[in-house]
C-alpha positions in Angstrom: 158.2 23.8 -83.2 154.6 23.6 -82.7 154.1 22.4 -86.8 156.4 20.0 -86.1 154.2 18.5 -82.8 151.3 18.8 -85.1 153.0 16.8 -88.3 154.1 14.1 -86.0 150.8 14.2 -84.2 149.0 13.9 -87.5 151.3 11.0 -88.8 150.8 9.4 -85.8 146.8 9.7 -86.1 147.1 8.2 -89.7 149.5 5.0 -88.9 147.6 4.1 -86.0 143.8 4.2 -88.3 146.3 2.2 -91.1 147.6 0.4 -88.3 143.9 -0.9 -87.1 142.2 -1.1 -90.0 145.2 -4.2 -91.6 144.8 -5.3 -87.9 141.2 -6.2 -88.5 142.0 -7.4 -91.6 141.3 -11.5 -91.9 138.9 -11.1 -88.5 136.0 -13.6 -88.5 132.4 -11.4 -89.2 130.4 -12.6 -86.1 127.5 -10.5 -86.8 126.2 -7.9 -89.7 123.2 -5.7 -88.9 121.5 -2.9 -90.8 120.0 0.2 -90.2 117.5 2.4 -92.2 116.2 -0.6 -94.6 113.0 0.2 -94.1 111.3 -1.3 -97.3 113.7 -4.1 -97.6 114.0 -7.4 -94.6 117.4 -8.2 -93.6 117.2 -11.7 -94.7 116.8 -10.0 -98.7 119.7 -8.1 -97.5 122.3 -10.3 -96.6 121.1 -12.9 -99.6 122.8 -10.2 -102.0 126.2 -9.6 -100.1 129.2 -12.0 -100.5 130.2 -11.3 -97.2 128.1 -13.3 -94.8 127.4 -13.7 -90.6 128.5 -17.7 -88.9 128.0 -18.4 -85.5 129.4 -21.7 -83.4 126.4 -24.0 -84.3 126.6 -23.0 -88.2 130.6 -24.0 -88.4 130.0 -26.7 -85.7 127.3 -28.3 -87.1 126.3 -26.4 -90.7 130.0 -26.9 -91.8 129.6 -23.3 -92.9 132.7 -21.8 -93.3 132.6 -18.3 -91.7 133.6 -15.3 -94.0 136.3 -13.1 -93.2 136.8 -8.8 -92.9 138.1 -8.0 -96.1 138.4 -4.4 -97.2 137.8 -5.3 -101.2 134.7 -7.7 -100.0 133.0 -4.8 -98.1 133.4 -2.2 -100.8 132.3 -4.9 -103.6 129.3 -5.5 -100.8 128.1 -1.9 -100.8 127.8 -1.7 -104.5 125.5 -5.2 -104.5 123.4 -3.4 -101.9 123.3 -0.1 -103.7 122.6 -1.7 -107.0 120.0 -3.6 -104.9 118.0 -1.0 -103.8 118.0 0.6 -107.6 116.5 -3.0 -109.0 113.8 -2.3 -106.3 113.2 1.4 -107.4 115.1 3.4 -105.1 117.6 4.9 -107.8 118.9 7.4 -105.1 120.0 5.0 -102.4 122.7 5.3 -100.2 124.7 2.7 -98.4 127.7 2.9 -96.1 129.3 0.7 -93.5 129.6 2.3 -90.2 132.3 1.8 -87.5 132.7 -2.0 -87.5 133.0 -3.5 -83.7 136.3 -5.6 -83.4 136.6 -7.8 -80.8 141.0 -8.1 -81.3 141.0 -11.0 -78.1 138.9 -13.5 -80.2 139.8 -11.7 -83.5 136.3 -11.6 -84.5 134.2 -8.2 -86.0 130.6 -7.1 -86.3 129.2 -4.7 -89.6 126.6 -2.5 -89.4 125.5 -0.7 -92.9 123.6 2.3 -92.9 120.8 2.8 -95.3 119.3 5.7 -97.1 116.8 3.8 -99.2 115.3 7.8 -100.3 112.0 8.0 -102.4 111.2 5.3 -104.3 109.7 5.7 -108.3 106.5 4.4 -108.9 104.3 4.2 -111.7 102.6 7.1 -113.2 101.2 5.0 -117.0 101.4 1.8 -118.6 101.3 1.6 -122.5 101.6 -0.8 -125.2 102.3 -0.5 -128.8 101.9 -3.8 -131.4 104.4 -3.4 -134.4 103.8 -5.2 -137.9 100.9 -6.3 -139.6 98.5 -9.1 -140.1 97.4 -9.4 -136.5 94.2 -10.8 -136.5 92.9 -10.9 -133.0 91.0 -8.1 -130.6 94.2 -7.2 -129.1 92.5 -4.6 -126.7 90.9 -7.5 -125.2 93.9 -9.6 -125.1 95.7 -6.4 -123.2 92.6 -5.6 -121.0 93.3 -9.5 -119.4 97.3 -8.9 -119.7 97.0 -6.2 -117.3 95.1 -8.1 -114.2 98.3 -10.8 -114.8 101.0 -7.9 -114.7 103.0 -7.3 -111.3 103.4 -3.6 -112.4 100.8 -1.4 -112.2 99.4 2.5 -112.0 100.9 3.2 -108.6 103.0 0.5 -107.8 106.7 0.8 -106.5 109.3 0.6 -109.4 111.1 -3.4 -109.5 113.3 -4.5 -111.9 112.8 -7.9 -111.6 108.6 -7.4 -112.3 109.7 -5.4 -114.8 111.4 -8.6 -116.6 108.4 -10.7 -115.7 106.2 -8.4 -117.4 107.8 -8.6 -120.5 107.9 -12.4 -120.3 104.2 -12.8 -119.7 103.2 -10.4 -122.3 105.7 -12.4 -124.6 104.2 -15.3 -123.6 100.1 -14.5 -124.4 101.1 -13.6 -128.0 102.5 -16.8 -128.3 99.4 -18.6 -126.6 97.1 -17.1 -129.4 99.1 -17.9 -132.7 102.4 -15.8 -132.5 105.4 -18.5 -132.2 107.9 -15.6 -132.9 106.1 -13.0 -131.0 108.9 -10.4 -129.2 108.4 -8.2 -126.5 110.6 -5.2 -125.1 110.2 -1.8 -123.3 110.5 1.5 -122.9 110.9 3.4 -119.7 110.3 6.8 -119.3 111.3 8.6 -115.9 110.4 11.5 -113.7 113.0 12.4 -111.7 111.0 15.6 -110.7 107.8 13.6 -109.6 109.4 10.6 -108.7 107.6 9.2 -111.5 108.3 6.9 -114.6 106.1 5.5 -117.8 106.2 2.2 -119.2 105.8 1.2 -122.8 105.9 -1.9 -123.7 106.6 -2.8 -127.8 105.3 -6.1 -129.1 106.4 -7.4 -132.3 103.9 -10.5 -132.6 105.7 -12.0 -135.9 103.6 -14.5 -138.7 100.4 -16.5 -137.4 101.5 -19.8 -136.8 100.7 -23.0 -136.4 101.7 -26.3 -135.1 103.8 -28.8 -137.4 104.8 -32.5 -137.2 105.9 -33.5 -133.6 108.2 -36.1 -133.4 109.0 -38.6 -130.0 112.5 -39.5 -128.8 113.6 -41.5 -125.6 110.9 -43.6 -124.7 111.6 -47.2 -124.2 108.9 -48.4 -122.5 105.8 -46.6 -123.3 105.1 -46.6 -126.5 104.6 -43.7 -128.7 101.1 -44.1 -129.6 100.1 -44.1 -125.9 101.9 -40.4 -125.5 100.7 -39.2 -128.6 97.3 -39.8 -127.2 98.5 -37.3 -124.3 99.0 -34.3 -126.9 96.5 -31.5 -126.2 96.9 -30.3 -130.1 97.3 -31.8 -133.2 99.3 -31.1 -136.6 97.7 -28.0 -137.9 96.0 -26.4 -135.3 96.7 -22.7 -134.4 99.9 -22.1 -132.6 99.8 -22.3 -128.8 102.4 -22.9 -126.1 100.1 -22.9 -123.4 98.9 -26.3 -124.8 103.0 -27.8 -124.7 103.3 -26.6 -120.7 99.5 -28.1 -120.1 100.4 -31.7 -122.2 103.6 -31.4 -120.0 102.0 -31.0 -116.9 99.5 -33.8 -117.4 101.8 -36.0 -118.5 104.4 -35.6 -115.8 100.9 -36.7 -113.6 101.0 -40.1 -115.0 104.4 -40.8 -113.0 106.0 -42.4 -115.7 108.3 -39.7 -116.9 111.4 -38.3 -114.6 112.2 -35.9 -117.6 109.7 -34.5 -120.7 110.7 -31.9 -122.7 109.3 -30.0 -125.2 110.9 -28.0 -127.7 109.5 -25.8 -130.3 111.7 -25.9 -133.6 111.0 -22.3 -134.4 113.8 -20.7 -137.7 115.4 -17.8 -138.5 113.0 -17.2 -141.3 110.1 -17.4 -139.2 108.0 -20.0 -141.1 104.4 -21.0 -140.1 104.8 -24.2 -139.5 106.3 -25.0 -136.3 107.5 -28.9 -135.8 107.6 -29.7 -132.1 110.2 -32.2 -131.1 109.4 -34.1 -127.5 112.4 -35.6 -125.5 111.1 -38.0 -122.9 113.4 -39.7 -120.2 111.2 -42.4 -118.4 111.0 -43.0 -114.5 112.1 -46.3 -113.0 109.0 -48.8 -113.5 109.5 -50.1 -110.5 110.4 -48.4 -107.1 110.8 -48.9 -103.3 111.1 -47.4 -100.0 111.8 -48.1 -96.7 111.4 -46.5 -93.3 112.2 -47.1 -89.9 111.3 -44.6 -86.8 110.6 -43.9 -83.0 108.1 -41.7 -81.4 106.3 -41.3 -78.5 103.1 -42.4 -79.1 103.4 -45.1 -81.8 106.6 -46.3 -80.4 109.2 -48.2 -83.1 107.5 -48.1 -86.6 108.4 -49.1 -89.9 107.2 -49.6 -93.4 107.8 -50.4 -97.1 106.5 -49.0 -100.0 106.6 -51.0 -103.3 105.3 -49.6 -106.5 105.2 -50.4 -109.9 104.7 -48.5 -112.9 103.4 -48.7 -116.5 101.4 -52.0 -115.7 100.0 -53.4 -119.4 101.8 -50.5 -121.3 99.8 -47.2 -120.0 99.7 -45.3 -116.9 98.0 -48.2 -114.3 100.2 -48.8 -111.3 99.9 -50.9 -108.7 101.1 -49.9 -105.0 101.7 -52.4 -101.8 102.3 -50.6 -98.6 103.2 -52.8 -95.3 103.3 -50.5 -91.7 104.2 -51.9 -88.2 103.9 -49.0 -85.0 102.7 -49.9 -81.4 99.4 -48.2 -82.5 98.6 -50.1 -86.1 100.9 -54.0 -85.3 100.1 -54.6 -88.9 98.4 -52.7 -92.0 98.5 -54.3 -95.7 97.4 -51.6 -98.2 97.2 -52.8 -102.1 96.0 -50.2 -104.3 95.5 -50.7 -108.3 95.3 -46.9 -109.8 93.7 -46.3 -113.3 94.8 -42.6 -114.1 92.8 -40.4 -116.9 89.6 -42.7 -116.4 87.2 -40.2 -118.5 89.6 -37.4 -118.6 93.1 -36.2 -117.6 91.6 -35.0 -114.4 90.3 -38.1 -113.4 91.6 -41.2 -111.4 89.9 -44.6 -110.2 92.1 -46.4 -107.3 91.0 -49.1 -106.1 92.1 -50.8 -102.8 91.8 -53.7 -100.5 93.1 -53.1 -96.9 94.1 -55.6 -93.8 94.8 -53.7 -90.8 94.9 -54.1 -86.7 94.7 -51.0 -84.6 95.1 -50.7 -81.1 94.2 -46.8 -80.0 94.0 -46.1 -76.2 90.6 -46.3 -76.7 89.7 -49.1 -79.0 91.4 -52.2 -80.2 90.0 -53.8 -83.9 90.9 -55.5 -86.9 89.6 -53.9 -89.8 89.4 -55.3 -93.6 87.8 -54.0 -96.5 87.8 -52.5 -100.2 87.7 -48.5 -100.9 86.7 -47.7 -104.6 88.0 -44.0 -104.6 87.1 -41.7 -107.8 89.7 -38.7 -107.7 89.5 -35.6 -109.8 91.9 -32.4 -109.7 89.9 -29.0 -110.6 92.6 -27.0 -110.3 96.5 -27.2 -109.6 95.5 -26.6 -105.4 91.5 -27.7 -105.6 90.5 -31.5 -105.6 87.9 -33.3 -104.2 87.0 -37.6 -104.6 83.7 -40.0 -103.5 84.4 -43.1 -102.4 82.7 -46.0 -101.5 83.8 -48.1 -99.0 82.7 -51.8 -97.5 84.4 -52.9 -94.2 84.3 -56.0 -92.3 85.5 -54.5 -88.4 86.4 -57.3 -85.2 86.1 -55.5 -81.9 88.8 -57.1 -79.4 87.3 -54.9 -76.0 83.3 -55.6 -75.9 82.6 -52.5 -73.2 79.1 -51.7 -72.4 79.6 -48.1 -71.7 79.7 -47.1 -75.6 77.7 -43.7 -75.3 74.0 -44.8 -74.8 73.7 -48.4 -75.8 75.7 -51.8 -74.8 78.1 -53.3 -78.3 76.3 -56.7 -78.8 77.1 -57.1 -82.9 81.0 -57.9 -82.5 81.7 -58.3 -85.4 80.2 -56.0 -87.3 79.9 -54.6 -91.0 80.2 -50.9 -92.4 79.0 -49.9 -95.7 78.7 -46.2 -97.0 80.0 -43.4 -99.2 83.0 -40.7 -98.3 83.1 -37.2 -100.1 85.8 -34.9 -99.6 87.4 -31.7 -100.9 90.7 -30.4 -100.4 92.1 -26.9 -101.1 96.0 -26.6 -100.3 97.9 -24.0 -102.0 100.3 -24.3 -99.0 104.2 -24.5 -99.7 106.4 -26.2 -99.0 104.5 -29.7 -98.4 106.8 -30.9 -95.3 106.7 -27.7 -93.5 105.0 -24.6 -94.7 105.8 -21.3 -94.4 103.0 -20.1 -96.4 99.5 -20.7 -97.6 96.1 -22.2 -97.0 94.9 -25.7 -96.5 91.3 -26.7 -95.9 89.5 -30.1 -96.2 86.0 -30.9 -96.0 84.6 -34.1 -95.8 80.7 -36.0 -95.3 80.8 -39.8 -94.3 77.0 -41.8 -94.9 77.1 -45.2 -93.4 74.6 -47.6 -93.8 71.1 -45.9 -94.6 71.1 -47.6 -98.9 74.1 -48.4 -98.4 73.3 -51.5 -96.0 76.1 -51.9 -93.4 74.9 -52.6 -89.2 74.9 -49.4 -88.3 73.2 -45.7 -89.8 75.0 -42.7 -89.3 76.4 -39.6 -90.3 79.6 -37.7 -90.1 81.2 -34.5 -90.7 84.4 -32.5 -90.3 86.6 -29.9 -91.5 89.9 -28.7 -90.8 91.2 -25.4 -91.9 95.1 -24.8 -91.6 96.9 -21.2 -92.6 100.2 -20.5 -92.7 101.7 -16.6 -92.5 105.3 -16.1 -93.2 106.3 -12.7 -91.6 110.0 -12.4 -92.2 111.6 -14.9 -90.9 109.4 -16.2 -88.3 106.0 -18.4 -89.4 102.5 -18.2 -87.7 100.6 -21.4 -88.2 96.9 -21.9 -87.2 94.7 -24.9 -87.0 90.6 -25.1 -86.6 89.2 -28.6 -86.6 85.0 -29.0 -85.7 83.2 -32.4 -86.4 80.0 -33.6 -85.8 78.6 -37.4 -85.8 74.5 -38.2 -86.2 73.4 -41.4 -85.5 70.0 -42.1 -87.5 69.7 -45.9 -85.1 67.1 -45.2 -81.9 70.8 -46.7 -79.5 72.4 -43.8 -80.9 75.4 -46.0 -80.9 78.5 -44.9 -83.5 81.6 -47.6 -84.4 84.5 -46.6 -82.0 86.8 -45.7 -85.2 84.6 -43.4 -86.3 84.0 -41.4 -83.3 86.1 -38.1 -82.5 89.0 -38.1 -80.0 91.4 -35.7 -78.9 94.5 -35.3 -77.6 98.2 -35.7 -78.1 100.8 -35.3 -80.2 99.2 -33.5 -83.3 96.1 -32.9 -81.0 95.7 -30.9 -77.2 99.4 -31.2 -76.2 98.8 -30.8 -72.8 97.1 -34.6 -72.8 98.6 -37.9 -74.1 96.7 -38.9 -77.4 93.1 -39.7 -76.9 93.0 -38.6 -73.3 90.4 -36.1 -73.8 87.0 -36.4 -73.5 84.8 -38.7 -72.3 86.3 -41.9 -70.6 84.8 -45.4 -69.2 84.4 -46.6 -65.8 88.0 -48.0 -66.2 89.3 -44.6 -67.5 90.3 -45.1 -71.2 88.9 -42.5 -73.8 85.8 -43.7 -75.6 85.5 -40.6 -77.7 82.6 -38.7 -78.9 80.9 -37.4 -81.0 81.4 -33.5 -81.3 84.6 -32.3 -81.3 86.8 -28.5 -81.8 90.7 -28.8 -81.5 92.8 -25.2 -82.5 95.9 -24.7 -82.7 98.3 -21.5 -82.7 102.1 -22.3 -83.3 105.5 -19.4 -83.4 107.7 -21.0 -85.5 111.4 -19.6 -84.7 114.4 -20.9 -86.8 117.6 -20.7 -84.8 120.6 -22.0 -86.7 121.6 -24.1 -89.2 118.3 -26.9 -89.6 117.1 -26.2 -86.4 114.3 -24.1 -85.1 112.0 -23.7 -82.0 108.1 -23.1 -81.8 105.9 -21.8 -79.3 102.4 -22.7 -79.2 98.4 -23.0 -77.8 96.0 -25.9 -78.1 93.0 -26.1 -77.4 89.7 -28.1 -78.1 88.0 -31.1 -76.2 85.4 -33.9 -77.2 81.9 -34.2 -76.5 79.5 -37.0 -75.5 76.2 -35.8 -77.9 76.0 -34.8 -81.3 76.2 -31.3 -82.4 76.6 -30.6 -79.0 79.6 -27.9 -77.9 80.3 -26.5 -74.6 83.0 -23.8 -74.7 83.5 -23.5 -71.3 84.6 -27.4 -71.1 87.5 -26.4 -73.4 91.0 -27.5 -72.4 93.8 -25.4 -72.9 97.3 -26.2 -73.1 100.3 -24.2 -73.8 104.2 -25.2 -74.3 107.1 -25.1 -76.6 109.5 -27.5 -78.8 112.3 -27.7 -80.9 112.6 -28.7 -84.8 115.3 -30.7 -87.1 114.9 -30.1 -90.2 115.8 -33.4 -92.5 115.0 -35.0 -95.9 112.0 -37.2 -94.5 110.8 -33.9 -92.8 111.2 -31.9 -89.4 112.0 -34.5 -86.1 109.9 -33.0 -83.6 110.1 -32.8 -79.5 107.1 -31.0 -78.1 106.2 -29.9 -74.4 102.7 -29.3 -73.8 101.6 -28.0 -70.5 98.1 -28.1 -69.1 96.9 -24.1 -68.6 94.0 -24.0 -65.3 94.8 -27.4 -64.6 96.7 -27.5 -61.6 96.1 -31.3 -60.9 98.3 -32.4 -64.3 101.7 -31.9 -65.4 103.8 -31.5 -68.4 103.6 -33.7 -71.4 106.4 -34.9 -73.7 106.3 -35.7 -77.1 108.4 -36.8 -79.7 107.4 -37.2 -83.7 108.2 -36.8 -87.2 106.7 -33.6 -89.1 104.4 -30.9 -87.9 102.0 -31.1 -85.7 99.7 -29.7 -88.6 
């Protein structure tokens, strides 16, 4: 009797555990979470899975369809995890899913996978052996620099994917000195005992080679002698493909190409002579845009763009840009653009400009011609001088201007502008990463002529830390004006301001500093504004920050009080779109019990 309780007791057991685990079958995954990945971030995690978490605003607003318990899914899942943590060098990794959470009212389910990353290999040796004959080049040397461009080194966690970028980069040197058919593989040699493993990498370089006949197809516009002047090699030089990619990448800077590709016609038979045959797909000559937008400070704005391309059958382009805002009523910006003007590097723009500008603290028309000399050191290193002649009309004579009264209304500027700009910072519209820094010297009048002798000088330093999923921004901006006149007196455009939007958040724009007798801002000139902003994404485009400003303006030159600084503090919320992330901000003034909150409402960043 009692093996009969237990049998039925144990059929039971087994039909209800069937019974609840088809019952959770087809339930909507609300949430997935993990435990023990130590090495490896969530977000890495659930990239690799098919099965993925949706919550209301992702199906409401994402249209993201939300992925269902499945039994086949979850199993298939554990494998991509497992197979996921061997890529990344833990070959003994473990990975189960745990009791899920079912919620059976709203037929929804959460996963949690447990994680046993165990020891991962590293590196214990890195070798190389070169196959064939007839290589005719200090290959010690070339290995000696291979190794500081090599993700894997003595030490260094086993990855699979480095692994493969290893061999393409050492695949890709042999070809940059002569070796069109050069081949690379490896070898891999593991400890299990020491957690260890040995890399060998075998190169078969191939037959020197070197460049053949290079023939053009798909240009309509721009002729072929004009992009055969672009080639960085001729017919008969030494084999290279770092020269294709660099030709490529200077050409693609002219604007006048949307596709260019380059194509090695390497054989079978591996012959010497390697024709290159170019396929070129040209941009529109001529293109416009069109904006229109709101915000807080610059009310209803708008502008079009209009620029054409390829003017007198090389790179020169000609640009027309028209902007209307509460804070500029009109601005006319033509700019002619000579790329390559002594070398690829080098660009000479030059541009007329109309404009009217009414800040809180200044309201002028301003016309004048910028010649602008550009030059690109590197992919994220730049720097340009410019000279610049300006003819400015001051609409509010005031006679509070720092230490002297404004009597020449109108007045002329004349001077030189050099600037440097670093910015390896990605993505452009919102970074999550990087650094940018600019540095720039202004010299008005002085040789230069102009009513007015002074000097200015500023730099603003921006770094952007991606830690997970969240992004820690940072801003530091000092400037400092010198007059060299005995009225120490400095054009209001030129002088430092702070405040607003992408300034103290805490004050409207321009509101810091010092004011006139009638209380609008007549800036300074010394100035520090910092930022620190949390950047949060939530769901679908949109994302929250939480920040501190803080910075104020300052009367004399090189002259900084800390203890004057104003502080402000507040949080906002961010929509990601094509044109970049619409902003609301709300700053709030910290020790300053006489002010309240500000609102603000933009497009892109504050920095």
């Amino acid at each position: 009797m009692t093996r009969i309780v237990f049998a039925c007791t144990m059929v039971l057991l087994f039909t209800l555990i069937a019974w609840t685990a088809v019952a959770q079958e087809n339930y909507e995954i609300r949430k997935i979470k993990f435990e023990g990945n130590d090495t490896i971030p969530e977000e890495t995690l659930l990239e690799g899975m098919i099965l993925h978490p949706t919550n209301y605003f992702e199906k409401k607003f994402g249209q993201k369809e939300p992925s269902l318990y499945s039994s086949e899914l979850i199993q298939t899942d554990i494998e991509r995890l497992t197979k996921l943590y061997q890529r990344m060098g833990f070959l003994d990794a473990q990975v189960k899913m745990l009791e899920p959470e079912i919620d059976d009212k709203k037929e929804k389910v959460e996963l949690t996978f447990k994680i046993n990353e165990g020891e991962a290999f590293r590196i214990d040796s890195i070798t190389y052996s070169i196959g064939g004959s007839g290589v005719d080049f200090n290959a010690d040397s070339v290995l000696s620099l291979l190794r500081e461009q090599l993700y894997l080194t003595k030490g260094k966690r086993f990855v699979d994917d480095e692994l493969g970028s290893d061999v393409s980069t050492i695949k890709n040197e042999f070809k940059n000195y002569g070796y069109a058919y050069a081949r690379a593989d490896y070898k891999i040699t593991p400890k299990p005992k020491e957690r260890l493993a040995d890399i060998e990498y075998i190169v078969q370089p191939g037959p020197k080679s070197y460049f053949g006949a290079t023939s053009i197809d798909g240009n309509k516009h721009v002729s072929e002698k004009y992009i055969r002047k672009q080639l960085q090699y001729k017919e008969g030089d030494e084999y290279n493909s770092s020269l294709l990619d660099d030709t490529r990448k200077d050409m693609y800077k002219l604007q006048l190409f949307s596709i260019l590709s380059f194509q090695p016609q390497t054989t079978k038979d591996q012959t010497p002579n390697i024709p290159v045959k170019i396929y070129v797909d040209e941009a529109p000559r001529f293109t416009s845009k069109f904006g229109v937008g709101y915000g807080t400070e610059d009310k209803i704005r708008a502008f079009t763009n209009l620029t054409y391309k390829g003017l007198w059958g090389g790179a020169r382009r000609v640009n027309l840009q028209l902007k209307h805002s509460a804070l500029t009523p009109y601005e006319i910006n033509f700019s002619y653009i000579q790329p390559q003007l002594f070398s690829s590097d080098v660009s000479l723009t030059l541009n007329p400009f109309f404009s009217r500008i009414k800040e809180p603290g200044y309201d002028i028309r301003d016309m004048g011609l910028n010649v602008k000399f550009s030059q690109e050191f590197t992919d994220d290193l730049s720097g340009y001088v410019s000279y610049y002649f300006e003819k400015v009309k001051n609409y509010e004579i005031d006679s509070t201007y720092l230490t002297s009264g404004e009597t020449d209304i109108p007045y002329n500027k004349s001077g030189i502008l050099l600037s440097t700009l670093f910015d390896n910072s990605d993505p452009k519209f919102s970074p999550t990463k990087g650094l940018n820094i600019s540095l720039a010297y202004k010299l008005n009048g002085y040789i230069f002529g102009g009513d007015f002798n002074y000097s200015r000088v500023w730099t603003d330093i921006r770094n952007y830390q991606d830690l997970d999923k969240l992004v820690l921004a940072t801003r530091l901006m000092i400037g400092a004006i010198h007059s060299g006149d005995s009225d120490k007196f400095i054009p209001v455009e030129d002088r430092f301001y702070a405040g607003g939007s992408n300034s103290i958040r805490g004050w409207q724009r321009s509101e810091l500093g010092p004011l006139r007798d009638d209380g609008t801002p007549r800036g300074g000139s010394s100035a520090i504004q910092a930022s620190v902003e949390l950047r949060i994404p939530l769901v679908w485009k949109l994302s929250v920050v939480s920040f501190m400003d803080f910075g104020n303006v300052w009367e004399q030159e090189l002259h900084y009080r800390l203890n004057d600084l104003a502080w402000a503090t507040g949080g906002g919320i961010r929509l990601e779109t094509p044109i970049g992330p619409i902003r609301f901000d709300v700053g709030v003034p910290v020790w300053n019990e006489k002010r309240s909150a500000e609102f603000f409402l933009s497009v892109g960043q504050a920095f």
